[in-house]
C-alpha positions as CSV (number, residue, x, y, z in Angstrom):
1,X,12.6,-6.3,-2.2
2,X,12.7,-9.1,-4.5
3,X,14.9,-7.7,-6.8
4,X,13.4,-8.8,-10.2
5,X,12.1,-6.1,-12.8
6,X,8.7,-7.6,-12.9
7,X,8.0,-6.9,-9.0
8,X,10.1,-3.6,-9.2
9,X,8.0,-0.9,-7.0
10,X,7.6,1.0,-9.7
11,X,10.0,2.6,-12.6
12,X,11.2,5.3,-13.6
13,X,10.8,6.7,-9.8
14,X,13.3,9.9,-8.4
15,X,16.6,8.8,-7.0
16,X,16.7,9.7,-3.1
17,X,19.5,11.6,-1.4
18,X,19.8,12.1,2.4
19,X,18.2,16.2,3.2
20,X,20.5,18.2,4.5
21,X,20.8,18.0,8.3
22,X,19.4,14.2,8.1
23,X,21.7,11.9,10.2
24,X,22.9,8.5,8.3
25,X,21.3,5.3,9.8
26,X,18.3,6.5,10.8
27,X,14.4,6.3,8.8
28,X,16.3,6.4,5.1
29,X,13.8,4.8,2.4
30,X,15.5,2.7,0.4
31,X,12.8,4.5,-2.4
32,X,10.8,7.4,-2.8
33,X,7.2,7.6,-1.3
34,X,4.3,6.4,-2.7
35,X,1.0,7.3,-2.7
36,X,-1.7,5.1,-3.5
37,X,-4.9,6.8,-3.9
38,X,-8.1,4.5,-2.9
39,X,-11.0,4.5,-5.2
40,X,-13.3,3.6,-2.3
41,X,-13.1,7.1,-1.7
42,X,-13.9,7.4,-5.4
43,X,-17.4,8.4,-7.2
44,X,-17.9,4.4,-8.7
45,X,-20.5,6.1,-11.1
46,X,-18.0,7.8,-13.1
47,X,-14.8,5.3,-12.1
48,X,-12.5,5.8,-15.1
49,X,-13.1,9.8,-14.9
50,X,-12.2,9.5,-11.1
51,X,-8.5,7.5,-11.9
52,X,-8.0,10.0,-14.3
53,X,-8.0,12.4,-11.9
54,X,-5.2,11.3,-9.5
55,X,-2.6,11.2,-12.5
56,X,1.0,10.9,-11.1
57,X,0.0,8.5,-8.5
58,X,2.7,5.6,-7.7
59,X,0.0,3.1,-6.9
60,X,-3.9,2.9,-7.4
61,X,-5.5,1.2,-4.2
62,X,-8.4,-1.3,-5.1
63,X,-10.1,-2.0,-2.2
64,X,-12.0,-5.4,-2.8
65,X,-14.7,-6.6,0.0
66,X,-17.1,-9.1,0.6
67,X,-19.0,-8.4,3.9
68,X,-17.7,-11.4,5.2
69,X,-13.9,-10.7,5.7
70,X,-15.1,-7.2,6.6
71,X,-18.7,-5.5,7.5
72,X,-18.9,-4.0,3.5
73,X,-19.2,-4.9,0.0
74,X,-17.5,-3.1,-2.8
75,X,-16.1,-4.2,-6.0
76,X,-14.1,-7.1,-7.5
77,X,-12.3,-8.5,-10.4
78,X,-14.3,-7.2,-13.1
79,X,-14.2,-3.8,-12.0
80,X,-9.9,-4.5,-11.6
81,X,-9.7,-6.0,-15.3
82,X,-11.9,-3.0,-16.5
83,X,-9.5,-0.5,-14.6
84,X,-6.5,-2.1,-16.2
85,X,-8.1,-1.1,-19.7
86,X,-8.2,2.8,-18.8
87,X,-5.1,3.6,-16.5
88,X,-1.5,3.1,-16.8
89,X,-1.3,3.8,-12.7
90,X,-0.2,0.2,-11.3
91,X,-3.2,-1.1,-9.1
92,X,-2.7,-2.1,-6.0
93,X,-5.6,-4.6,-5.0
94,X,-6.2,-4.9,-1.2
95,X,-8.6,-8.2,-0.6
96,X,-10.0,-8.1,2.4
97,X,-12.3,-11.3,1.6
98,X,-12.3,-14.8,3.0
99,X,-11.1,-17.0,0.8
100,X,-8.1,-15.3,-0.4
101,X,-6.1,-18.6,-1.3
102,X,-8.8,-18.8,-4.1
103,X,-9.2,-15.8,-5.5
104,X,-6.5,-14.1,-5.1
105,X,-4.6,-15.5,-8.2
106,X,-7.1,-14.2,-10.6
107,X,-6.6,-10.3,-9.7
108,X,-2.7,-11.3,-10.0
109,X,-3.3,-12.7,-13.1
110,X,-5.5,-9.7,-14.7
111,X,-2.0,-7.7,-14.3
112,X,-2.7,-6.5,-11.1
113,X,0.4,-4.7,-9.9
114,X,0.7,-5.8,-6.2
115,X,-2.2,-8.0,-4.8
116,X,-2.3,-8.0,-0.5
117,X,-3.9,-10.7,1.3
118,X,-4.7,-10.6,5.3
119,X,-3.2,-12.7,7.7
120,X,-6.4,-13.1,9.5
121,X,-7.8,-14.7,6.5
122,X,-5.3,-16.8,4.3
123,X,-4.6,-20.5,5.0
124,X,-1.6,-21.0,2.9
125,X,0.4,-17.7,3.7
126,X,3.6,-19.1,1.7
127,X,1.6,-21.0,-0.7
128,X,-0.1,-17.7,-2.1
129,X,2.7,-15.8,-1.6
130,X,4.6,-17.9,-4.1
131,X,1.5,-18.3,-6.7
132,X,1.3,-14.6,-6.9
133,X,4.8,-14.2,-7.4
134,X,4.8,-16.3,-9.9
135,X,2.5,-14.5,-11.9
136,X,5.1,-11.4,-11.6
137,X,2.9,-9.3,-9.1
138,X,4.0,-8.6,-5.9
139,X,2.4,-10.0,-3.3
140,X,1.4,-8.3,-0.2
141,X,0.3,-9.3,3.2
142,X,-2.0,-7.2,5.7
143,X,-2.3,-7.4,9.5
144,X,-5.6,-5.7,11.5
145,X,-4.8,-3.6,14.3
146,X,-4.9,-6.5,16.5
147,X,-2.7,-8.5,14.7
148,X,0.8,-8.8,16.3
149,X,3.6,-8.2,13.7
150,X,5.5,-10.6,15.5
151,X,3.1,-14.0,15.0
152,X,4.0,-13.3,10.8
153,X,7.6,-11.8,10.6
154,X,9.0,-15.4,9.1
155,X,6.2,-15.8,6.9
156,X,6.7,-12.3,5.1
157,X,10.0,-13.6,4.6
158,X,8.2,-14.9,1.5
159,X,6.1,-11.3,0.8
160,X,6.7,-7.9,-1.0
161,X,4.8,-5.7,0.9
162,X,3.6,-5.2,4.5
163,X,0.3,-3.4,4.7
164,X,0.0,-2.2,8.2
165,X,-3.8,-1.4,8.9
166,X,-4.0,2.0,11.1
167,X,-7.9,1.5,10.9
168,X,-10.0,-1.3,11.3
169,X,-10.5,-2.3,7.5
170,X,-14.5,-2.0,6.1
171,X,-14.9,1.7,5.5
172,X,-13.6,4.7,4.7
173,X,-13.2,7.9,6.5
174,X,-12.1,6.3,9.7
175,X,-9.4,8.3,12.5
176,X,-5.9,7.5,12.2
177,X,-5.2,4.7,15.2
178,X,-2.2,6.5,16.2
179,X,-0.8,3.5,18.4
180,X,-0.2,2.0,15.2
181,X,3.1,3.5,14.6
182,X,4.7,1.2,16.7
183,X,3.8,-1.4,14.7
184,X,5.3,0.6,12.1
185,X,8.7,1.6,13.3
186,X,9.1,-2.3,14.5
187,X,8.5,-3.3,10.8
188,X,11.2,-0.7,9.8
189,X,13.4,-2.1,12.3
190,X,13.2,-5.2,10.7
191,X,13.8,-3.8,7.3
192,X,16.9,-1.8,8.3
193,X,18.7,-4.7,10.1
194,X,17.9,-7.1,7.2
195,X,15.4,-9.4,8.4
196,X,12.8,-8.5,6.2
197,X,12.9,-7.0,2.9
198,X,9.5,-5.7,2.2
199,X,8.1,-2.5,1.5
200,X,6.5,-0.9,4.4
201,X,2.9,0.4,3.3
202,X,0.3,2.2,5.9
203,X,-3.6,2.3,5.7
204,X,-6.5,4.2,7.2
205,X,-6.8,7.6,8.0
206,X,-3.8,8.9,6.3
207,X,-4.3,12.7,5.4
208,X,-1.8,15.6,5.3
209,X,-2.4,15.2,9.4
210,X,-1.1,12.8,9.9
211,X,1.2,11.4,6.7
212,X,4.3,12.8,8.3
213,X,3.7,10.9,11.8
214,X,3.8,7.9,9.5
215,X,6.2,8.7,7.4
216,X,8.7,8.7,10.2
217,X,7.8,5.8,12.1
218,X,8.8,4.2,8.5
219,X,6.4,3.8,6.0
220,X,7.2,4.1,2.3
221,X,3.8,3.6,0.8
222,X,0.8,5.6,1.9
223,X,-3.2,4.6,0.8
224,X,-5.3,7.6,1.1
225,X,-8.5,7.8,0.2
226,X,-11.2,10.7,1.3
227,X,-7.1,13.0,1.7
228,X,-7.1,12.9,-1.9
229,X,-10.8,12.1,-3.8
230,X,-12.0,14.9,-1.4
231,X,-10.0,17.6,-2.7
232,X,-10.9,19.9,-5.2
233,X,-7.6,18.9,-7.2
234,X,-7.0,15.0,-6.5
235,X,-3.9,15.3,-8.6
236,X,-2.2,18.2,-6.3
237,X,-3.3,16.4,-3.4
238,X,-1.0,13.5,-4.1
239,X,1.8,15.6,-5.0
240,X,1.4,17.3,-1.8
241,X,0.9,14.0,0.5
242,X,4.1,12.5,-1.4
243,X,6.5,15.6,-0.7
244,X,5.4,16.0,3.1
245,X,6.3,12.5,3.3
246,X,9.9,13.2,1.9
247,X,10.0,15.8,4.1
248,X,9.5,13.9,7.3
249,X,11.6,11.3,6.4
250,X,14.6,13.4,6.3
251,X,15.3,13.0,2.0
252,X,14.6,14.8,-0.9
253,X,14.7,13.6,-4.6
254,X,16.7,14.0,-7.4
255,X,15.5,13.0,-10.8
């Protein structure tokens, strides 16, 4: 991670100790899970209602999208700077749009708490890596399913987050794309032997099925979306995703 208070993941979170049994130097997160529930999964007609509902989340997901980038259209920055006014939950706004180098900035800039750009979509990678920064977001970069991690690991040198795709991104409610975990535990790898510093986040078809295979390939952040809005309490199904994650990944928290 970068280190600086104003891109911290998120404060106040649970310190992490190793579970008993768990073996040193293996899938240890350097923090606690996070869930991120999405709002696309969300009733829009009543959105402030719906945020309210997943209170204790780490991370709201804002999925923004075109139907360019992606075969959908959903929401965009006014919706973001009207969430800011009603939730305390840091937002977490993934733009699958073309253009990103343009208008990513401005959801940085309306406090957005970490703002993820794809790969298959940006021109200036480093460029809008740095401008987002510099606004004191974090700044996140996404690969598609067929993206090899390997074309983008010196370029997210300059990232935050890693948003692995485990679906292909336009809708929600899709299966799990369990060949994804590779991708996963290679972006671990590269966490754990220093190459990157980035937090490892995981998207699409994440439900209480299939959170702990993810969990210990090596994610730390989890987006769910129909797991959590589609339960009859959103707010105990976030609790419950987050501690099977612990769980899985060999720690338990201390507060």
């Amino acid at each position: 991670m970068t280190g600086e208070a104003d891109r911290d993941i998120k404060s106040s979170k649970p310190k992490l100790i190793l579970a008993r049994g768990a073996q040193p130097g293996l899938r240890v997160r350097a923090v606690a899970a996070l869930i991120a529930p999405s709002i696309l999964s969300a009733d829009f007609a009543r959105l402030a209602d719906e945020v309210a509902r997943v209170r204790g989340a780490d991370w709201l997901h804002v999925d923004v999208m075109d139907n360019h980038f992606v075969p959908n259209l959903t929401i965009g920055l006014p919706v973001v700077q009207a969430l800011q006014k009603v939730t305390e939950i840091p937002l977490d706004c993934h733009l699958m749009i073309t253009d990103p180098d343009r208008w990513a900035i401005g959801y940085a800039e309306a406090g957005a708490h970490n703002v993820t750009v794809h790969a298959e979509a940006v021109r200036d990678p480093v460029g809008i890596a740095a401008d987002l920064r510099a606004t004191g977001a974090r700044a996140g970069l996404s690969i598609k399913p067929d993206t090899a991690l390997d074309d983008w690991v010196e370029v997210l040198r300059h990232y935050d987050t890693l948003l692995v795709m485990t679906v292909e991104p336009g809708f929600g409610g899709q299966s799990f794309i369990t060949a994804m975990l590779d991708k996963v535990r290679s972006a671990r790898r590269l966490v754990q032997t220093g190459h990157l510093s980035v937090l490892v986040q995981v998207d699409g078809g994440i439900s209480a099925d299939t959170i702990e295979a993810a969990a210990e390939a090596g994610a730390d952040c989890f987006v769910a979306g129909s797991a959590v809005y589609g339960a009859a309490d959103p707010a105990a199904a976030v609790s419950a995703l987050r501690a099977q994650a612990d769980r899985a990944s060999g720690v338990t928290r201390t507060e």
